[in-house]
PAKOL-380495 format. One record per residue (C-alpha): residue number from 1; residue in one letter; x negated, z, y. Coordinates in steps of 0.1 Angstrom, whole numbers, plus 2048, in hexadecimal, padded with zeros to 3 digits. Each point is the difference from the previous one (the first is absolute). Layout:
{seq NUM	type A	x X	z Z	y Y}
...
***
This chain:
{seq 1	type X	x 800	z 800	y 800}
{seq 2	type X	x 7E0	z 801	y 819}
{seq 3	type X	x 802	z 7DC	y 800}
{seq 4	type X	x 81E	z 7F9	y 814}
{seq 5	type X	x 7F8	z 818	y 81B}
{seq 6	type X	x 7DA	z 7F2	y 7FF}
{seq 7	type X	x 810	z 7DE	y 804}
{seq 8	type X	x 819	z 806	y 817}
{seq 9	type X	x 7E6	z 80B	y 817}
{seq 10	type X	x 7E9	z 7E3	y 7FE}
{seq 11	type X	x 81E	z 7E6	y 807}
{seq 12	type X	x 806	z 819	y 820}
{seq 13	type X	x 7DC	z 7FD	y 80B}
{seq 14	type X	x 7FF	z 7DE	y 7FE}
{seq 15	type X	x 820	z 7FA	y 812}
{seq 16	type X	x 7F0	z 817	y 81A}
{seq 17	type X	x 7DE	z 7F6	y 807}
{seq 18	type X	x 7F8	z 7E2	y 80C}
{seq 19	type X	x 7F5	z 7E3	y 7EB}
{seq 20	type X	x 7DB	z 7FA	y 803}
{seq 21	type X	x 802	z 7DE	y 816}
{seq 22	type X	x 7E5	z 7E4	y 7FF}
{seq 23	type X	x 7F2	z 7F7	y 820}
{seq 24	type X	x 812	z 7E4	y 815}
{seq 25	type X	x 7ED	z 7E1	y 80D}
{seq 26	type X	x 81C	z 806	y 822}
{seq 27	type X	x 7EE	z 80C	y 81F}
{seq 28	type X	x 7E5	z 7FB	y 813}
{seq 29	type X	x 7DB	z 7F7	y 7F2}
{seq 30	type X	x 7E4	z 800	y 812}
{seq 31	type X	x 7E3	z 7EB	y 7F4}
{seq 32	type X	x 7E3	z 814	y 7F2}
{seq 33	type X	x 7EB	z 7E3	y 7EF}
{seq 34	type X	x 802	z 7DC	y 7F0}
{seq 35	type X	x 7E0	z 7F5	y 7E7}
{seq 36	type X	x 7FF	z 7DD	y 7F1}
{seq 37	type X	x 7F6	z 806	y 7DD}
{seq 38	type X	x 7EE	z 7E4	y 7EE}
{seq 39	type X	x 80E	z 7F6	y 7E0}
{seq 40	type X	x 7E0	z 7F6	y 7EF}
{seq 41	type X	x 7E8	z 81A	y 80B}
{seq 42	type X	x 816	z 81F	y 80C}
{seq 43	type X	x 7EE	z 802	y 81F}
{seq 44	type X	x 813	z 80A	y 81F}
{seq 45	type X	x 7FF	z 7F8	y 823}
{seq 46	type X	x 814	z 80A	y 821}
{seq 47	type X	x 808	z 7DF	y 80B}
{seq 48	type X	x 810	z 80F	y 81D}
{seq 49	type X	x 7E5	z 813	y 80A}
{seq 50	type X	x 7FA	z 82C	y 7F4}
{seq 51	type X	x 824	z 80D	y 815}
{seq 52	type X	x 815	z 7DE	y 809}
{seq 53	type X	x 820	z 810	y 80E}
{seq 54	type X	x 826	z 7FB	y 7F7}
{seq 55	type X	x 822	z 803	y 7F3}
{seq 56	type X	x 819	z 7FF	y 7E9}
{seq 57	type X	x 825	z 809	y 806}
{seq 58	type X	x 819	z 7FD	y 7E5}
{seq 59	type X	x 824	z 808	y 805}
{seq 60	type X	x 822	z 7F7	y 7FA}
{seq 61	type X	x 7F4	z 7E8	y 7E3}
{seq 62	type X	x 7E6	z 7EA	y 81C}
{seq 63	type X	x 7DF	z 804	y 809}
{seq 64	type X	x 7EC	z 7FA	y 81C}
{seq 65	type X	x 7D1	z 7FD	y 7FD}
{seq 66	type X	x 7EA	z 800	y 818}
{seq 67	type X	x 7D9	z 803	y 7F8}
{seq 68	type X	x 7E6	z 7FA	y 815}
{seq 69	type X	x 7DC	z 7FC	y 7FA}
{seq 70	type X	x 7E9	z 81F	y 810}
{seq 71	type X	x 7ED	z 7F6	y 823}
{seq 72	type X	x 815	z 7E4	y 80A}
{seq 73	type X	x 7F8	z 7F5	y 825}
{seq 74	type X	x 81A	z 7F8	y 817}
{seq 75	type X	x 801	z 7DC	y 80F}
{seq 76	type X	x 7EA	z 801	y 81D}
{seq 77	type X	x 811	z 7E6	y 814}
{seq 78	type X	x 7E7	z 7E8	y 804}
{seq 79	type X	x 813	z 7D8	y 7FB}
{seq 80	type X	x 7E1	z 7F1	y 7F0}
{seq 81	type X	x 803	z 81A	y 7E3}
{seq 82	type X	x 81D	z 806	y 7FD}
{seq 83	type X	x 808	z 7EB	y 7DD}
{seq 84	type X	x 7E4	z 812	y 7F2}
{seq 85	type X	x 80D	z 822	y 809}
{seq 86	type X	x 825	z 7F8	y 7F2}
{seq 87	type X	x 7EF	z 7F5	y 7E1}
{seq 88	type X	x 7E9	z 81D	y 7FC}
{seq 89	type X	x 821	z 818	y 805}
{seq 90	type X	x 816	z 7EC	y 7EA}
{seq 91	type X	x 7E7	z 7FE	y 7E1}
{seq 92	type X	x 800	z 829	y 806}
{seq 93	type X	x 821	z 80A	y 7F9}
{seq 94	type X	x 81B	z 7FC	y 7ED}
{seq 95	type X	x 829	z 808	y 806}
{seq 96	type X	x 822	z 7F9	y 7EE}
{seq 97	type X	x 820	z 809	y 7FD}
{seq 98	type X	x 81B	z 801	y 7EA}
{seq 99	type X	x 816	z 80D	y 7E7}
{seq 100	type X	x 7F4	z 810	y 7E5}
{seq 101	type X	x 809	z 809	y 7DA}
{seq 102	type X	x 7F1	z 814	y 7E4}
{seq 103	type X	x 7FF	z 7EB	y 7DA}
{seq 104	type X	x 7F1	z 808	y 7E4}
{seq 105	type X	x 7EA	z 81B	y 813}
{seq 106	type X	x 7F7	z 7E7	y 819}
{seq 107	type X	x 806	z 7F9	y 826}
{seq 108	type X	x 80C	z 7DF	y 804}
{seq 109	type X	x 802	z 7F5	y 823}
{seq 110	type X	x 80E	z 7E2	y 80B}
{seq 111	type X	x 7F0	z 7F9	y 827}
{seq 112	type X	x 818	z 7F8	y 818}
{seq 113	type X	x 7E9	z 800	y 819}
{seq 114	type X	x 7D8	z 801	y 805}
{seq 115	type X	x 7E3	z 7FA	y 814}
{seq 116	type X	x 7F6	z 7E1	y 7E6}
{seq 117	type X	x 823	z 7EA	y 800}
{seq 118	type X	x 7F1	z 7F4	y 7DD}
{seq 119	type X	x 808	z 825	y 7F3}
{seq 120	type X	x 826	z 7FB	y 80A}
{seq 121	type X	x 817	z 7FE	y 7E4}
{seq 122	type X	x 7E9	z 806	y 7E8}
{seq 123	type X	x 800	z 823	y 7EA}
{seq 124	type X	x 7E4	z 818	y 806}
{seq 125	type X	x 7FA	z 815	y 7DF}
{seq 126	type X	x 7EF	z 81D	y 7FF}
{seq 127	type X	x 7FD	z 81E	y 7E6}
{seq 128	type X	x 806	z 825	y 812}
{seq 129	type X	x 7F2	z 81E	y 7F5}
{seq 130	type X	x 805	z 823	y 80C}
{seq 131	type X	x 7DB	z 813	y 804}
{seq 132	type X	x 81A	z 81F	y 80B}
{seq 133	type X	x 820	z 803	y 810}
{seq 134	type X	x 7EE	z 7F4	y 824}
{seq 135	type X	x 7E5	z 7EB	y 7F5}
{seq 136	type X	x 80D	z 7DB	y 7F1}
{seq 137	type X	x 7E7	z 7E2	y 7F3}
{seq 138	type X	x 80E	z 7E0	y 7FC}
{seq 139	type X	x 7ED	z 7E2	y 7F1}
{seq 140	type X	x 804	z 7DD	y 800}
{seq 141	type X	x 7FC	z 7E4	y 7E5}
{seq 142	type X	x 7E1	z 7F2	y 7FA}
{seq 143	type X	x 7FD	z 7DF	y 818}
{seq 144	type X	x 7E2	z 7EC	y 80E}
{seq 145	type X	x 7F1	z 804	y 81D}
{seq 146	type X	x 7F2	z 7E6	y 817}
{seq 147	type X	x 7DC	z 7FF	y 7F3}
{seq 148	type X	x 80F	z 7FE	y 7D9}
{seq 149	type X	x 7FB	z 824	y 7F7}
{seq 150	type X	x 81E	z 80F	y 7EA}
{seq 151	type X	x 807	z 823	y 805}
{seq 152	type X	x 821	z 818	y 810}
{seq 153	type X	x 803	z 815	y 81F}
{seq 154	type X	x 806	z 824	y 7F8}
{seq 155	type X	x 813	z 810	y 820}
{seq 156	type X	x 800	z 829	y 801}
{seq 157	type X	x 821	z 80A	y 819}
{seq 158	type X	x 800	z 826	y 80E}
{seq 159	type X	x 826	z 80E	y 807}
{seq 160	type X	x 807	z 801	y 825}
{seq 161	type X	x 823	z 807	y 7FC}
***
């Protein structure tokens, strides 16, 4: 007869307590690092430089990145360089925008809108891992870069909100 009051109090705990939740992608990430891996040699590189700044910002089932390369100068204004500037900044950040959807423990992200019109329309997919309840690390697919190397950028997010 200990049983049932043993198990009666177990189904009242847990209708108590709270269930143990997994952390949520929603909120505001702040960008803490992003390291191209190579595929064939596992070396890694910060191909936006040691502390490149940025964000993430996922709600209401969209979301919104902005990363920028670290030590970016600002256009300084001067006509005869000004092509060289724009293309300096533009090759040192990336942004997009869209709605957003978890599948088969993946972020697919179809971009509605980005700095690169060639990413629009197309589905970013990147695999999400929680380092703790405030620390997130999302990782591309493998893809080729310009100069032929293979390899994936690793991205570590830190919880802002």
């Amino acid at each position: 007869m200990r049983f049932i009051p043993v198990a009666f109090a177990v189904a009242m705990a847990s209708s108590i307590l709270p269930a143990f939740a997994e952390p949520s992608e929603v909120g505001v990430w702040r960008l803490q690092s992003i390291v191209f891996v190579d595929e064939a040699t596992g070396a890694s590189s910060a191909r936006f430089g040691e502390k490149p700044d940025g964000y993430a910002i996922f709600a209401n089932g969209h979301v919104s990145v902005v990363i920028n390369a670290e030590s970016r100068a600002p256009l300084s204004g001067a006509p005869d360089r000004r092509t060289e500037e724009q293309a300096r900044l533009y090759s040192t950040m990336t942004a997009h925008a869209g709605k957003y959807r978890l599948e088969n423990g993946r972020f697919v992200h179809p971009v509605d809108v980005a700095h690169d019109p060639r990413m629009v329309g197309k589905d970013l997919l990147r695999t999400t891992k929680f380092l703790s309840a405030d620390v997130m690390e999302s990782t591309t697919p493998v893809f080729a870069t310009p100069d032929g190397k293979k390899g994936r950028s690793v991205i570590t997010w830190r919880r802002v909100q």
